[in-house]
The first five atom37 places (N, CA, C, CB, O) and aatype in JSON, in Angstrom:
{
  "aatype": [20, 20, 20, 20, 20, 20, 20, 20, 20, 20, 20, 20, 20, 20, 20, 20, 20, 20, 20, 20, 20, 20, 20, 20, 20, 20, 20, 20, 20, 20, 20, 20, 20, 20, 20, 20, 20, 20, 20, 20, 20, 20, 20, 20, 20, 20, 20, 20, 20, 20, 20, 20, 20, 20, 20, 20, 20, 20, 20, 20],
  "atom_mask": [
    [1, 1, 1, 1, 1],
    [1, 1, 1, 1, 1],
    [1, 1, 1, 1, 1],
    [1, 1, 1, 1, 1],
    [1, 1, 1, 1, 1],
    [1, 1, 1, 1, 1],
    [1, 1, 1, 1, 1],
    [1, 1, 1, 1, 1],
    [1, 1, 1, 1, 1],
    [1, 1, 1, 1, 1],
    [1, 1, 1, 1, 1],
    [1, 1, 1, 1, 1],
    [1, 1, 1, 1, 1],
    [1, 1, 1, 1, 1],
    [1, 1, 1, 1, 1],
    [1, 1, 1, 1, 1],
    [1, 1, 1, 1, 1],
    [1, 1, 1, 1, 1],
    [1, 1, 1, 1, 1],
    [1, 1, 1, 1, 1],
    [1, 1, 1, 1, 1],
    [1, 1, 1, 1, 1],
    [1, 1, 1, 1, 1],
    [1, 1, 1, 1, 1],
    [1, 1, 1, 1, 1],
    [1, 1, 1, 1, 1],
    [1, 1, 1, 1, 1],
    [1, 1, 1, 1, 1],
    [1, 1, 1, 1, 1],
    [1, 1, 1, 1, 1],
    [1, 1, 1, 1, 1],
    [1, 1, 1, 1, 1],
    [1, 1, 1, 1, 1],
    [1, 1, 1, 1, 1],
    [1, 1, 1, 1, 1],
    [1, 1, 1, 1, 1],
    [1, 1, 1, 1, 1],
    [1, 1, 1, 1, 1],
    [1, 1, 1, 1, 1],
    [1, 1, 1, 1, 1],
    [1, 1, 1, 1, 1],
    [1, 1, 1, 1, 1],
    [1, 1, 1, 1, 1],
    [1, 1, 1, 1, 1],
    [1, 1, 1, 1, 1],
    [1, 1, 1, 1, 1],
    [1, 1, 1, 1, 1],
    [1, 1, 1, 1, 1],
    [1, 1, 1, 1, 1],
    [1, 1, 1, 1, 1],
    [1, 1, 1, 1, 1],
    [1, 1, 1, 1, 1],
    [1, 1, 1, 1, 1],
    [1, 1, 1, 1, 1],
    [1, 1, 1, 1, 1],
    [1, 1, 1, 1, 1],
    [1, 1, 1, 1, 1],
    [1, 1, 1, 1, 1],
    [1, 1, 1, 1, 1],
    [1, 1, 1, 1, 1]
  ],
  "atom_positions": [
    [[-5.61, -22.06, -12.23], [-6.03, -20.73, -11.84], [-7.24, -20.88, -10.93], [-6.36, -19.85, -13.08], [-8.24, -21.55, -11.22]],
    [[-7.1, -20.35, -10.06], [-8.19, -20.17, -8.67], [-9.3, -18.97, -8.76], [-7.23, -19.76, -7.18], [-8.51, -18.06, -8.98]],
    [[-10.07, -18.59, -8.75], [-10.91, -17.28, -8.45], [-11.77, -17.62, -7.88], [-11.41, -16.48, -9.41], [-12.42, -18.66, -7.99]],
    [[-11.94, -16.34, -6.84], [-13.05, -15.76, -5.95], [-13.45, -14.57, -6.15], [-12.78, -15.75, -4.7], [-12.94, -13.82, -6.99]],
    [[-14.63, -14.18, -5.22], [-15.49, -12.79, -5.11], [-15.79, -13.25, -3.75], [-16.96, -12.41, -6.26], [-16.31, -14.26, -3.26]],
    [[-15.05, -11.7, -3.12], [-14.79, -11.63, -1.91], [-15.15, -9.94, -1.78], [-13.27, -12.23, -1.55], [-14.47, -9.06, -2.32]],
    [[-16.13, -9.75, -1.1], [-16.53, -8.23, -0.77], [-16.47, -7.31, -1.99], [-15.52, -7.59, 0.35], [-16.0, -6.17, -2.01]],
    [[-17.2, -8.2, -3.36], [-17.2, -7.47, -4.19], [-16.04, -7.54, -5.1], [-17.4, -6.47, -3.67], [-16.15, -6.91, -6.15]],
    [[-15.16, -8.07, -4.93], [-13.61, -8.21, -5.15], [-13.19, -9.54, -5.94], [-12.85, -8.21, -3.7], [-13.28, -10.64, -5.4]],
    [[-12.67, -9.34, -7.39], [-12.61, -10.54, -8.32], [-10.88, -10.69, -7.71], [-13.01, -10.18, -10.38], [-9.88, -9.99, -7.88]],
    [[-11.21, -12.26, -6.8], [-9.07, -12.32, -6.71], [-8.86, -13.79, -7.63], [-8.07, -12.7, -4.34], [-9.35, -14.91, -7.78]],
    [[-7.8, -12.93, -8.07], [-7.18, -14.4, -8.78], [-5.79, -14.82, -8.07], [-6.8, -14.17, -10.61], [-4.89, -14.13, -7.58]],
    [[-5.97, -16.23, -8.19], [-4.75, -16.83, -8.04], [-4.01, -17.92, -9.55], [-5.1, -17.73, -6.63], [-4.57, -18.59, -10.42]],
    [[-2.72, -17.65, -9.29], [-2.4, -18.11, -10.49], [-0.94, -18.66, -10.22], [-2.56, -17.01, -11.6], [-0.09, -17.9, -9.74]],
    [[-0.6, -20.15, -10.58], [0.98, -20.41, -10.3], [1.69, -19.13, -11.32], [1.55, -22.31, -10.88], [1.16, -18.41, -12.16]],
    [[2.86, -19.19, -10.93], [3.93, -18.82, -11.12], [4.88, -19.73, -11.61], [4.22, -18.32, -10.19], [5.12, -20.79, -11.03]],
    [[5.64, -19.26, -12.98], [6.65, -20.4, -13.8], [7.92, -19.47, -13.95], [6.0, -21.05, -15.57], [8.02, -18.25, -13.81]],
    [[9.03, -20.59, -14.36], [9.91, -19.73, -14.65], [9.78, -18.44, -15.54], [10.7, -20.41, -15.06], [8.64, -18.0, -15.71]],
    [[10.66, -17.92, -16.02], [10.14, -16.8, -16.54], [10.97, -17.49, -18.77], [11.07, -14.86, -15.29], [11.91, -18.13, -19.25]],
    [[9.98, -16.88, -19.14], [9.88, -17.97, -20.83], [9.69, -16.62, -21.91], [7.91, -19.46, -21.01], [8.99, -15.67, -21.57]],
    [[10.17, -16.64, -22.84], [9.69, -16.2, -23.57], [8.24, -15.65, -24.49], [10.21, -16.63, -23.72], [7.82, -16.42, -25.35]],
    [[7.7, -14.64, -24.33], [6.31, -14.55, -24.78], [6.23, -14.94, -26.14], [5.75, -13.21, -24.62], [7.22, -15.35, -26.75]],
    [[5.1, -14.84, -26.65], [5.16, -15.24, -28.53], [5.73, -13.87, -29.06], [3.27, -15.59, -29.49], [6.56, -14.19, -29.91]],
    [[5.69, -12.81, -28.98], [6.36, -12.12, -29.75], [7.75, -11.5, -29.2], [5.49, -11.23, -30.15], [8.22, -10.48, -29.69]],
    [[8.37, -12.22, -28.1], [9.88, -12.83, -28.13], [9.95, -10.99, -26.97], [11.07, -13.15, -30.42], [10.98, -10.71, -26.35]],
    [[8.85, -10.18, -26.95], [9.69, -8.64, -26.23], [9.38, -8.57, -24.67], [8.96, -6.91, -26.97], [9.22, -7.51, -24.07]],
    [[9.31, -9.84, -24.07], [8.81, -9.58, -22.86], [8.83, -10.99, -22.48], [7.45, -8.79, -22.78], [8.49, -11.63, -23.48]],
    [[9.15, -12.04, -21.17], [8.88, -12.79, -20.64], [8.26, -12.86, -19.57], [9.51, -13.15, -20.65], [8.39, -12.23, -18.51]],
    [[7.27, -14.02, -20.03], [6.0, -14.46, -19.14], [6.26, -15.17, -17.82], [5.1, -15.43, -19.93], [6.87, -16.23, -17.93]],
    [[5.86, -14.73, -16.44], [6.26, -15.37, -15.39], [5.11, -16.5, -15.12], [6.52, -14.35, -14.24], [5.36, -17.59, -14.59]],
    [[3.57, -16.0, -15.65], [2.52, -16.25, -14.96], [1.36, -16.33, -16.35], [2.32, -15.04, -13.68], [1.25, -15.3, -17.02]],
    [[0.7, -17.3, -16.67], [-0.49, -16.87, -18.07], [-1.65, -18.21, -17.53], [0.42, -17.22, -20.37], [-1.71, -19.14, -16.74]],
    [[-2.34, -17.61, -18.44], [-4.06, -18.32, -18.08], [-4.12, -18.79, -19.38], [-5.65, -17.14, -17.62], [-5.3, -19.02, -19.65]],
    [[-3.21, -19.09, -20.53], [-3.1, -19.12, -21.71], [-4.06, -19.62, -22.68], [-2.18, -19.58, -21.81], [-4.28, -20.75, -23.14]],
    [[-4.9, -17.72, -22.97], [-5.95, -17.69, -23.53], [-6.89, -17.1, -22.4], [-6.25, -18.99, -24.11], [-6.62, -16.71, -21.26]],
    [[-8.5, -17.17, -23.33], [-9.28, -16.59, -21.85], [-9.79, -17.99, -21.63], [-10.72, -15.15, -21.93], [-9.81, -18.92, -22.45]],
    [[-10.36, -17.96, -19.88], [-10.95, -19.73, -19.45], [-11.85, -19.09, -18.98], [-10.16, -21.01, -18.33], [-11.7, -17.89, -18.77]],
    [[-13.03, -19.73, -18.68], [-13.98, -19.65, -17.96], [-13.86, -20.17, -16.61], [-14.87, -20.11, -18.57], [-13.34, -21.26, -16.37]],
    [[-14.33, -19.41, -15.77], [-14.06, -19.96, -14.25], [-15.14, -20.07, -13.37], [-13.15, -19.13, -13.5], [-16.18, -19.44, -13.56]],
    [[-14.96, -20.86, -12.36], [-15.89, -21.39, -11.16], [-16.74, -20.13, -10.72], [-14.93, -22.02, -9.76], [-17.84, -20.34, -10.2]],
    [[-16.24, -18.73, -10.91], [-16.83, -17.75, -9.89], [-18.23, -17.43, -11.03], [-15.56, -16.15, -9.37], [-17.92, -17.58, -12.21]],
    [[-19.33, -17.1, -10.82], [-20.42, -16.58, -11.77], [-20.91, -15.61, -11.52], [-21.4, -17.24, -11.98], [-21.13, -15.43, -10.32]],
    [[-21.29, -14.63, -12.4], [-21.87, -13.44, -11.99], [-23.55, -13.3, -12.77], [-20.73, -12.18, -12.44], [-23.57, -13.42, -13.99]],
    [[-24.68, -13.09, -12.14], [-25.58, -13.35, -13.25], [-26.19, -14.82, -13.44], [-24.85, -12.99, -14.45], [-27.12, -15.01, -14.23]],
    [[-25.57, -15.92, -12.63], [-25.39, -16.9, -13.27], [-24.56, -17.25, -14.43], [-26.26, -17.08, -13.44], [-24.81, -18.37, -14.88]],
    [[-23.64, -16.58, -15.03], [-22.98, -16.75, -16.14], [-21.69, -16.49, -15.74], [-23.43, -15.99, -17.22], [-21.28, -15.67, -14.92]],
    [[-20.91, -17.51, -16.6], [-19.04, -17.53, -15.56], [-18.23, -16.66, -16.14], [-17.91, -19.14, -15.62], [-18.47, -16.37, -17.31]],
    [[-17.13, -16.07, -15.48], [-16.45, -14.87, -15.68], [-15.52, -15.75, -16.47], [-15.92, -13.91, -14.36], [-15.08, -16.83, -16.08]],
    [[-15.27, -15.18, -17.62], [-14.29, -15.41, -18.35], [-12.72, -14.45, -18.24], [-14.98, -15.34, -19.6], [-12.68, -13.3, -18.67]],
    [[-11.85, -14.95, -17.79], [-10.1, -14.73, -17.28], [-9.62, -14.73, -18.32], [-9.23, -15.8, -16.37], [-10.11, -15.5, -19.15]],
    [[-8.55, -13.94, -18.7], [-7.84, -13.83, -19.75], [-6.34, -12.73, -19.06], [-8.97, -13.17, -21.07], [-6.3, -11.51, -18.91]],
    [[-5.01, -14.04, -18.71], [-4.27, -13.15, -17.76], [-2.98, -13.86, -18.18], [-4.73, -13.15, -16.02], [-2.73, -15.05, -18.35]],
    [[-2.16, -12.64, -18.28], [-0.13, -12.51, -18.57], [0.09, -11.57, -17.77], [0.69, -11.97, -20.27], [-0.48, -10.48, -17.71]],
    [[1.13, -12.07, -16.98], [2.41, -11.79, -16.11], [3.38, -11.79, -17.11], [2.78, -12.87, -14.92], [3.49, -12.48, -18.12]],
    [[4.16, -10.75, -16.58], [5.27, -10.92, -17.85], [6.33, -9.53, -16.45], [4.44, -10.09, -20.33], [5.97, -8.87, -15.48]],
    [[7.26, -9.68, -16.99], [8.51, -8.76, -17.09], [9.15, -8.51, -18.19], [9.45, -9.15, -16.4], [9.2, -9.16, -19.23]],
    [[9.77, -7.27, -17.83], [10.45, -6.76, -18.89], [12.41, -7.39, -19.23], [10.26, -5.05, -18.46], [13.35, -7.05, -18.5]],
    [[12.51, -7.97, -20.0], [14.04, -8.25, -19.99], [14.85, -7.14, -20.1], [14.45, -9.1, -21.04], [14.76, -6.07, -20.7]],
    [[15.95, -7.8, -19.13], [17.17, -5.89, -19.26], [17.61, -6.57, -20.41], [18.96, -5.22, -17.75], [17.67, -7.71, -20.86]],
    [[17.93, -5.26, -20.74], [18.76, -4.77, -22.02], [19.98, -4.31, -22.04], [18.24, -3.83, -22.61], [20.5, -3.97, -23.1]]
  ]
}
């Protein structure tokens, strides 16, 4: 996972995986940060902690 602050602006970048089953089986995850991480960007001096799921909805 990548992040910047760009004009004020928190962007994340994040691969993309197949698409998997979440833990509670109602939605698959394309994209996760699995868990929150602390990252390179700081605000304060203190690092922004990320906590991020991509997911879709499965048809039914």
């Amino acid at each position: 996972m990548k992040t910047t602050i760009k004009d004020n602006v928190l962007h994340i970048e994040i691969p993309l995986h197949t698409p998997r089953p979440s833990a509670s089986g109602k939605t698959l995850t394309v994209a996760s940060s699995n868990g929150n991480q602390p990252t390179e960007v700081k605000i304060n001096g203190l690092p922004v902690i990320v906590g991020l799921n991509a997911y879709i909805k499965p048809e039914r």
